[in-house]
N, C-alpha and C positions, 0 to 999 in steps of 0.2 A: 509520451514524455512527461516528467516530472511537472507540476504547473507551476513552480519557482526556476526552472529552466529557461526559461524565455528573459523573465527579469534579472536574476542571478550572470545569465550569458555564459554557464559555464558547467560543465560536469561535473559533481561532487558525488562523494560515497553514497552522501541522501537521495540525488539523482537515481545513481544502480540501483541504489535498494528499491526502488518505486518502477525501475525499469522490470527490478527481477518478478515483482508481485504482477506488474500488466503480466509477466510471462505465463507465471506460474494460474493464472485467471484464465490464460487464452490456450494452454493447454487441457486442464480440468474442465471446463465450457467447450471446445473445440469450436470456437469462436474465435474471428478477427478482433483486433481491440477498437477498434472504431467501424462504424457504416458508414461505407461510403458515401451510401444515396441520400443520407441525411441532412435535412436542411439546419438540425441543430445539434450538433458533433458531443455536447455534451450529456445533451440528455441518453446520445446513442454510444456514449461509449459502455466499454465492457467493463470498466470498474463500477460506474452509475447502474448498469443493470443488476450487478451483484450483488453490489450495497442494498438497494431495492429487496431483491428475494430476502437478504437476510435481514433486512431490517422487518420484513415479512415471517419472518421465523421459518423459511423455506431456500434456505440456502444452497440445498442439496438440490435442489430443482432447477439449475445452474449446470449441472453434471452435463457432456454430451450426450446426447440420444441416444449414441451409434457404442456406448457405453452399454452390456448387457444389465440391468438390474440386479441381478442373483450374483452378480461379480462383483460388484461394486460394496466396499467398507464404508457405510453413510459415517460412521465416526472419522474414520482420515480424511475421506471426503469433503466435511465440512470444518475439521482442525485446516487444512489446505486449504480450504477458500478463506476462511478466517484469515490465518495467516497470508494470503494473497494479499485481501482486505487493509491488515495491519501497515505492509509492506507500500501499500496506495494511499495509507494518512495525505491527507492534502500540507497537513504539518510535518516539514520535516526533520522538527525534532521530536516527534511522535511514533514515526516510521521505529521499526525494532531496528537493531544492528544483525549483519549476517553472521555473528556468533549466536545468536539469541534466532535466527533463521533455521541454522544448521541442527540447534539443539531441539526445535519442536520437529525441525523432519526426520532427526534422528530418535523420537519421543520420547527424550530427558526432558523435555517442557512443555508444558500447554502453551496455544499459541497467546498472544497478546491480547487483552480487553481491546472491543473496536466498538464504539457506540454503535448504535442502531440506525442513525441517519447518518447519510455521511455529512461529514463535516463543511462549513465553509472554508474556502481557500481567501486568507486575510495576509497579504504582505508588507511592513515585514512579518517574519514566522515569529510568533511569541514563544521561546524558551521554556521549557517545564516551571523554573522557578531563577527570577533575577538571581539567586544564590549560587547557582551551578554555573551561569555564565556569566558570571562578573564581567567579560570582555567582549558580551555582547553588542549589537548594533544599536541596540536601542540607548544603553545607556554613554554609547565612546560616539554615538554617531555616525561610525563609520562603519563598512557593511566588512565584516570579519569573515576567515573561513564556517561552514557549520560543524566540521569534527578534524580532530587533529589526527595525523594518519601514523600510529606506529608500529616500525618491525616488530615482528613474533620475536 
C-alpha cells in the first residue's frame, strides 16, 4: 500500500499508481512485496530492495532467477523496474500518471528520473511547485483531493 494510505484513509489514483509499480516490481523480481519473517517490514519490502540494486547501478539484478539469462532484454528490464520505481515515489505527486505509464511500456517514452536513494516519505506531500497547486493543502489548510479525475 501506498505510505499516504493509512493517513489520507482513502484510495486515490496516486494510491493505484503506487499499487500498479508494487505490481509491476513483484512480477519482474518474482518476489512477494513484503517478508513476512521480517522483524522490520520496511527495510524487507520489495520496493527498498530495488531501490537498493539501482541505486547500486545493478538494477537488473533484481530480474527473477528462474528468468533464463540469454532471454532476458537488460534494456526493458531495467526501463520496467525504473518505471516500477517511479510508480513507488513515496511522493505522490512525484508518482508518473498512467498515461505517462502506458507510454514508456508502449516505448513512446523513457521512463521517469527516479533518484538513486529512495526518497523519504514527509507528510503532507509537497507539490512540485506552490504554482501548480494553488489549492493545495498546505496553503487552504485543508487536505484537498491529489488529482482531479476527468472523462476521456
Amino acid at each position: 500500500m501506498a505510505p499516504e494510505t493509512f493517513l489520507v484513509g482513502r484510495a486515490t489514483v496516486e494510491t493505484d499508481v503506487y499499487a500498479f509499480g508494487v505490481l509491476v516490481l513483484e512480477v519482474v523480481c518474482g518476489k512477494r512485496p513484503w517478508n513476512v519473517y521480517s522483524q522490520d517490514d520496511y527495510k524487507n519490502s520489495i520496493v527498498y530492495r530495488v531501490w537498493d540494486l539501482y541505486g547500486k547501478g545493478k538494477v537488473v539484478g533484481g530480474v527473477d532467477a528462474r528468468l533464463k539469462k540469454e532471454e532476458i532484454m537488460e534494456e526493458e528490464v531495467d526501463c520496467v523496474l525504473v518505471l516500477g520505481l517511479a510508480c513507488c515515489h513515496p511522493n505522490p505527486h512525484k508518482r508518473p500518471s498512467m498515461r505517462t505509464v502506458l507510454q514508456v511500456l508502449n516505448g513512446e517514452a523513457s521512463p521517469p528520473e527516479v533518484p538513486k536513494e529512495i526518497p523519504v516519505f514527509m507528510w503532507p506531500a509537497i507539490p512540485p511547485s506552490f504554482k501548480e497547486a494553488e489549492d493545495s493543502s498546505l496553503i487552504q489548510g485543508t487536505l484537498t483531493p491529489f488529482t482531479e479525475i476527468i472523462g476521456r
